[in-house]
C-alpha positions as CSV (number, residue, x, y, z in Angstrom):
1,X,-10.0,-4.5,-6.3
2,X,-6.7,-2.4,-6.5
3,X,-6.5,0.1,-8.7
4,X,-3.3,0.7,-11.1
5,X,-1.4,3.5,-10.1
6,X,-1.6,5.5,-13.6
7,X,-5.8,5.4,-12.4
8,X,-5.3,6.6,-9.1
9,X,-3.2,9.3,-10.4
10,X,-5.5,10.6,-12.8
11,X,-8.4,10.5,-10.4
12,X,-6.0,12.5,-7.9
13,X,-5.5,14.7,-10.5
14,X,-8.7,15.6,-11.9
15,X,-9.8,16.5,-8.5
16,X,-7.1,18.7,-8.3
17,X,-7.9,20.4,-11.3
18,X,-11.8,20.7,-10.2
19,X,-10.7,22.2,-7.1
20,X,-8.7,25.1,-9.0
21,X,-11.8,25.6,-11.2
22,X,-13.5,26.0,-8.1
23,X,-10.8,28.3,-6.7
24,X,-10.5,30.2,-9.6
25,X,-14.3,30.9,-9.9
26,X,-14.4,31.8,-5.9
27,X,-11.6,34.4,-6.7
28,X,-13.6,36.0,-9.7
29,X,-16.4,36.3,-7.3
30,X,-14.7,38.2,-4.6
31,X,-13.0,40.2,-7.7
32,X,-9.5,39.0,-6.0
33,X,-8.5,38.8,-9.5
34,X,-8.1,41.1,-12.9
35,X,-9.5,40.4,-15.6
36,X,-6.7,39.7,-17.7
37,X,-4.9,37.3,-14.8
38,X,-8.5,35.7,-14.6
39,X,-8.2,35.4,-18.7
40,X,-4.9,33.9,-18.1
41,X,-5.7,31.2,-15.6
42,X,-8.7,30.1,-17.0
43,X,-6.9,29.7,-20.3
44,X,-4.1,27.5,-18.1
45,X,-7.2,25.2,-16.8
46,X,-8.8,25.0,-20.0
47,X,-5.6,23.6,-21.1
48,X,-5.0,21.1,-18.9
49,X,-5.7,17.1,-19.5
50,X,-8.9,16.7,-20.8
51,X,-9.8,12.8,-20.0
52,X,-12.1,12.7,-22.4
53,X,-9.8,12.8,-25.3
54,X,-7.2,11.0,-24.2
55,X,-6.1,8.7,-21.2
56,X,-4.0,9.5,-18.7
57,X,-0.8,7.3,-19.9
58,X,-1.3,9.3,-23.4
59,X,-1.0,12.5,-21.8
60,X,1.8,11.8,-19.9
61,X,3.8,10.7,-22.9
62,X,2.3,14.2,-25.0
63,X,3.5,16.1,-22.3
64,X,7.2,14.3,-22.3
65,X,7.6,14.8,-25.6
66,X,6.4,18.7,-25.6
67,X,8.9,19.7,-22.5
């Protein structure tokens, strides 16, 4: 069974976005970060596409129309 590429994608990309969750908590650990930058990037990944809300062609086509 082959997958359609707007699936793929969104899988690719919500492992990226776990691994910068990851990152991101690593770097709070090790205090590699401020506080406020931490703020800031964790606010940037809270952002990002939530799949439960909505699919992956719907976020595409919010983000289009927002930039």
């Amino acid at each position: 069974m082959t997958l359609p590429p707007s699936v793929i994608a969104a899988l690719q990309y919500q492992e990226l976005l776990q691994t910068c969750h990851e990152l991101l908590d690593l770097a709070l650990a090790a205090n590699a970060v401020s506080r406020r930058d931490a703020r800031w990037y964790r606010s940037q990944l809270l952002a990002a596409w939530d799949y439960t809300g909505q699919t992956w062609d719907e976020y595409l086509t919010d983000a289009a129309e927002y930039y």
